[in-house]
C-alpha positions, -999 to 999 in steps of 0.1 A, spaced: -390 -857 -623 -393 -824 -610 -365 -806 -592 -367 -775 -572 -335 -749 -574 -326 -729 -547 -301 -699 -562 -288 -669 -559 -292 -642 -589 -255 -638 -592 -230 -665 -592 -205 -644 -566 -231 -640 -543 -226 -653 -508 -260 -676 -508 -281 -656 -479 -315 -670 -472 -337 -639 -476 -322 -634 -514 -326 -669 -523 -346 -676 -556 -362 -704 -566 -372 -718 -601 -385 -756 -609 -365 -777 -637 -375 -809 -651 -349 -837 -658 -342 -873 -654 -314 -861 -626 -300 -835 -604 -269 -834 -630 -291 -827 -658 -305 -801 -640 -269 -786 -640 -264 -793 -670 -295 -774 -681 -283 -745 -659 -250 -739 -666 -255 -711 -693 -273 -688 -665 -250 -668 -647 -267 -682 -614 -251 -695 -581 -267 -725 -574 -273 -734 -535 -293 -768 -539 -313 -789 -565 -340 -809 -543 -360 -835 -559 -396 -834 -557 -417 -862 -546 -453 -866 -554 -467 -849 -517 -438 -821 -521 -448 -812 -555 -485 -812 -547 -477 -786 -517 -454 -761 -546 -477 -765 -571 -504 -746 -545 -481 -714 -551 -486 -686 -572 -452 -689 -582 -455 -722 -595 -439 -723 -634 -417 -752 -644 -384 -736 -664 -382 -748 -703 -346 -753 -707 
């Protein structure tokens, strides 16, 4: 599965829309994707799994790059 990660570049950081990040992980669950996380010093606002149609539409952006972790 593919998850997308909504976060903000420091974990103090009150989560505010126009500085979110986002970066794509894959994992078996949205607590491996934690998991895989929790050494970056990140604050993370939301892990949304991916279906099929979803991923289709991200992979269309430049900024597509699934995270090795």
């Amino acid at each position: 599965m593919i998850y997308k990660v909504l976060y903000q570049e420091t974990p103090d950081t009150a989560p505010v829309r126009e500085r979110t990040q986002s970066l794509y992980v894959e994992a078996e669950s949205e607590r491996e994707v934690r998991e895989k996380l929790s050494d970056r010093d990140i604050n993370i606002e939301y892990v949304q799994k991916l279906d099929d149609v979803h991923l289709a539409y991200e992979q269309k952006s430049e900024n597509f790059k699934i995270e090795s972790v």
